[in-house]
N, C-alpha and C positions, 0 to 999 in steps of 0.2 A: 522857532515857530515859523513853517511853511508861508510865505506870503504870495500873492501874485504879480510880474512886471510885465509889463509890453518893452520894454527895453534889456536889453543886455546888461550883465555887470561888466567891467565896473562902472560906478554910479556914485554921485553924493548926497543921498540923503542917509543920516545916518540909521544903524539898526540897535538894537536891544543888544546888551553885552549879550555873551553866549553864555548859554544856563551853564548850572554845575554838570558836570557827569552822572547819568542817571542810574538808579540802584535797581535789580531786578523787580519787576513788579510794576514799575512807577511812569512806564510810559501806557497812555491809552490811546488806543486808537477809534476812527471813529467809520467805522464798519457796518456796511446790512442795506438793503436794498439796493440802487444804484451806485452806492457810494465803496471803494474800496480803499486799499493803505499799500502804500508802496517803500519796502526796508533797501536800503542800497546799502549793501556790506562792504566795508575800506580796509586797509589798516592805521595803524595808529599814526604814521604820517602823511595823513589827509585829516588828522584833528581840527574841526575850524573852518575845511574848504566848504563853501557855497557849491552846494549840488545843485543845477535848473535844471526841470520839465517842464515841457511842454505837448499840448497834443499834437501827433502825428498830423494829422490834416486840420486843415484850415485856420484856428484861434491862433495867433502869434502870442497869446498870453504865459509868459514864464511863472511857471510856480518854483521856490526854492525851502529845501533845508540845510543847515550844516551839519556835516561830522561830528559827532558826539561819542567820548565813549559812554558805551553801557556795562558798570560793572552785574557781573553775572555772578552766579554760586563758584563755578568753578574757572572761571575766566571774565579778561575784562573782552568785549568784542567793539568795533568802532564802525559805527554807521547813521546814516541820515534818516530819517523817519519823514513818509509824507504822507499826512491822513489828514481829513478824507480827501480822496480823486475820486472824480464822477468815472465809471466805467468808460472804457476807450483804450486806444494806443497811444501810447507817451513816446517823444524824443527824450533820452538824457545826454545833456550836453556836457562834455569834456571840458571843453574851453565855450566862450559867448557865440565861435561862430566853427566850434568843429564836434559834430553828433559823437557820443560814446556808445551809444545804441536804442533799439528801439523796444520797449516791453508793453505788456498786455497787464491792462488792471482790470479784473470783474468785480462784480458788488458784489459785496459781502464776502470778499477773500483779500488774502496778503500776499503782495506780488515780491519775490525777492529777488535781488539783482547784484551779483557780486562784481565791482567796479574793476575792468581793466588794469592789472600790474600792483591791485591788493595784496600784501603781504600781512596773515596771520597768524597769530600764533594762540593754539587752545591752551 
């Protein structure tokens, strides 16, 4: 579950185990008006990493999810889920202090972003 930081990881407070693997169908997002969802696509060796965003200009507030795989009908796929983000431009951070890029979330859409040097396989 996405939280928000004003700090960098790492950090010690601790967080919630990491869910099981989710099965098609079962993630929701939470979409419409201002608010949209942003999917970051990995491979299976980024299971577990802490993805941070944050907006482009001004709020230094870090929202984060982890890597999860999601098993699908015909494949399993592995990525971070961030619902809802208020409309705007997001930083995704690589590491606490080096940008992986910068994307665009509208309300009431799914922004999808395939992470730098992801290896998948259908």
């Amino acid at each position: 579950m996405p939280h928000p930081h004003t700090h960098p990881h790492p950090h010690t407070h601790p967080h919630a185990p990491l869910p099981d693997p989710s099965r098609e169908g079962s993630v929701v997002l939470e979409i419409g008006g201002s608010l949209g969802a942003l999917i970051i696509h990995t491979g299976p060796a980024e299971d577990g990493l802490e993805i941070e965003v944050s907006p482009t200009a001004g709020d230094p507030v870090r929202t984060h999810a982890a890597v999860r795989p999601r098993h699908l009908a015909r494949h399993t796929a592995h990525c971070a889920v961030i619902s809802p983000l208020p409309e705007g431009e997001y930083t995704l951070w690589r590491t606490a202090d080096t940008p992986e890029a910068t994307v665009s979330v509208r309300g009431g859409e799914v922004t999808e972003y395939r992470w730098s040097g992801a290896r998948t396989t259908p």
